[in-house]
N, C-alpha and C positions, 0 to 999 in steps of 0.2 A: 337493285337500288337505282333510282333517278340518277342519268348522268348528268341534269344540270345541279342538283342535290351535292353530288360530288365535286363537280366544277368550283362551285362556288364556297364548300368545304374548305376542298384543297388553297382557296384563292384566298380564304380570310386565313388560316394557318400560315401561309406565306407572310402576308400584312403585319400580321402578329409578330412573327419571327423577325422579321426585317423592321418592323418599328422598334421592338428591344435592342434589335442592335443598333440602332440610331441612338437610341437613347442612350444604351453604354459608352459609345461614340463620344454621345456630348459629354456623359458625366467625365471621361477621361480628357477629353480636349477643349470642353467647353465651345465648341467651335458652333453659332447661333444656325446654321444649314442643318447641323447633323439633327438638332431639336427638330426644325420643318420637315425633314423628310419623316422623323419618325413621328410625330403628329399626323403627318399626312397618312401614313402606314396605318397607325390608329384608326382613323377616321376611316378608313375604308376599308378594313377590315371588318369595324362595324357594319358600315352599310352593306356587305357580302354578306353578314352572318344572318341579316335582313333579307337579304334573297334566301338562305337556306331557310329560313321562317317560312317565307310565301312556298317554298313549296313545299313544304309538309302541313299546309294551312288547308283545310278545304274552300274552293272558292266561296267569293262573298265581299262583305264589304271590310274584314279582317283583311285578308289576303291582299287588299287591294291599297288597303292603311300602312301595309307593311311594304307592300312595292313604292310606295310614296315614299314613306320612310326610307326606303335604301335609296333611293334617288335623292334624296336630303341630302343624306349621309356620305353618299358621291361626291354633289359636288362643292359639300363645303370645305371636304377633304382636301381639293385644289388650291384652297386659299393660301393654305401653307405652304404649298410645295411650290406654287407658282411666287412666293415671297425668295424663297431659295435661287429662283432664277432669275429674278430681279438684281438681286445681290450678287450675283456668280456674272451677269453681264454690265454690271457697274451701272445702269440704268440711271436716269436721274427722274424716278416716279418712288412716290412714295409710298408705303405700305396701305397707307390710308387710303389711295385709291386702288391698289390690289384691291382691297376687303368693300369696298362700295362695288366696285366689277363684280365679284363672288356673290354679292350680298343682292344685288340686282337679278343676276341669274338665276339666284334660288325664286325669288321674290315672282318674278317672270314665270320660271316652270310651274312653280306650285297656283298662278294666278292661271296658265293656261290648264295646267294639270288636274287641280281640284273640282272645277266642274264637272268635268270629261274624265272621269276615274277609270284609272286599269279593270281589269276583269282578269287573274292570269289564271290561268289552268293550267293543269298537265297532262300532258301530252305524247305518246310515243319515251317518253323518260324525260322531255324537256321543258322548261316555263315557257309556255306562253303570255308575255306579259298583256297583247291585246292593248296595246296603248290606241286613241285617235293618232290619226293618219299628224294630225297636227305635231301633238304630243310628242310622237317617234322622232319626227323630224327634229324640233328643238333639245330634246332630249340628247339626241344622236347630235346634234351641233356642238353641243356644249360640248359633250364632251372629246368629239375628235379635237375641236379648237383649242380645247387647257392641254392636251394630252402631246397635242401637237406641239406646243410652243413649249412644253417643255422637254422634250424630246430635241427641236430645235437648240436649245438652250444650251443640251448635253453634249449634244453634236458638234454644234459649232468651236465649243471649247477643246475639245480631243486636240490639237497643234498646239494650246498652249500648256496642256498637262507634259512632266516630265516620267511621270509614272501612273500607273490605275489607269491606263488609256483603253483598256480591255474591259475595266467592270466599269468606266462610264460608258463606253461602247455598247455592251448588253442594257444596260437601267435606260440609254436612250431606246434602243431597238425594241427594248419591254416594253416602256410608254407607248411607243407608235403599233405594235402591237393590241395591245392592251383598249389603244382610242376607237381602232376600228373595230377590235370584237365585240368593244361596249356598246358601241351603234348598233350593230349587226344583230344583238340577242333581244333589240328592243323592235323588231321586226317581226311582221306575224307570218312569215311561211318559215316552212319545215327548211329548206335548204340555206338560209340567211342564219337564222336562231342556232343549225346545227356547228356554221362553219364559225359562228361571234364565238359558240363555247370553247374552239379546239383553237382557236387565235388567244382567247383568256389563260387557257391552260398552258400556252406556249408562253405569254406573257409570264405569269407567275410562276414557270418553271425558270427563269432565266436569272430571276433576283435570287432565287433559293437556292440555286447553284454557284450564284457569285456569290452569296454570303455566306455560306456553309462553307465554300472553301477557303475564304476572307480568314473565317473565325476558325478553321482550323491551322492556319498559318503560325506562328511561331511572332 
């Protein structure tokens, strides 16, 4: 089996799991964060479920609808969770211009994106996504920059938590994780695409280990 196939298996099953338990979260605390991160879980677990498409697509102009599509579904996945951070650093920005940033972004990749269309293949077991040299670059901005600042977000607050200072610890170290492998798989050599998958898998092992042992807790 395709190890990117699996990668991004294992990484939308994470999403999954980790946005229901946001969402239990909120039903029981109602707490408006717990709803963001598990939306944001949502959303990008979709867009992963979007890369296991592309690669069991044969190339084409399907394959290539579908890698757009998971980059959609990437980064609108941010708007909510970068709302969470907003709210966690007392900011004095409104939501409304979160979603104008978000909504820009997309707006921008899919304007440079949609001319200049991916081509991904497979290769050796892994996507090729074949982005322009341009494409990679913006692609890969975006998302170290959201991934980053919320990783920031997480981190910075660890001195004022009294407890959970260990699973915010890991959820930052995931994100910052998680920023650089998303860059890295959108790269066309073998050594960049290999090392974005096993940084992704280290990313999405880390939420599933703090939440598994979360929700086994008492």
């Amino acid at each position: 089996m395709m190890f990117s196939i699996v990668v991004y298996a294992f990484s939308a099953f994470v999403c999954w799991y980790s946005g229901r338990h946001f969402f239990r979260a909120w039903q029981k605390r109602r707490q408006q964060s717990h709803w963001e991160f598990g939306m944001f879980f949502y959303w990008l677990a979709a867009g992963l479920l979007a890369n296991v498409l592309v690669g069991v697509s044969a190339p084409g102009l399907l394959a290539s609808l579908l890698q757009e599509l998971s980059d959609f579904l990437t980064l609108i996945s941010f708007g909510f969770v970068l709302r969470a951070c907003i709210r966690f650093q007392n900011l004095s920005v409104s939501f409304g211009v979160v979603n104008a940033v978000i909504l820009i972004s997309v707006l921008a990749r899919l304007f440079i994106g949609v001319p200049h269309l991916s081509n991904p293949v497979v290769q050796g077991g892994l996507i090729y996504t074949r982005y322009s040299f341009l494409v990679s670059v913006v692609q890969g901005a975006l998302i170290i920059v959201f991934t980053l600042l919320v990783a920031v977000t997480l981190l910075s607050n660890l001195k004022n938590l009294q407890q959970k200072k260990r699973s915010v610890l890991l959820l930052g170290l995931a994100f910052i994780l998680g920023g650089v492998g998303g860059a890295l798989v959108g790269m066309n050599d073998f050594v960049p695409i290999l090392a974005g998958h096993l940084l992704l898998s280290a990313c999405f092992i880390l939420p599933f280990f703090l939440i598994t042992r979360v929700s086994s807790e008492p």
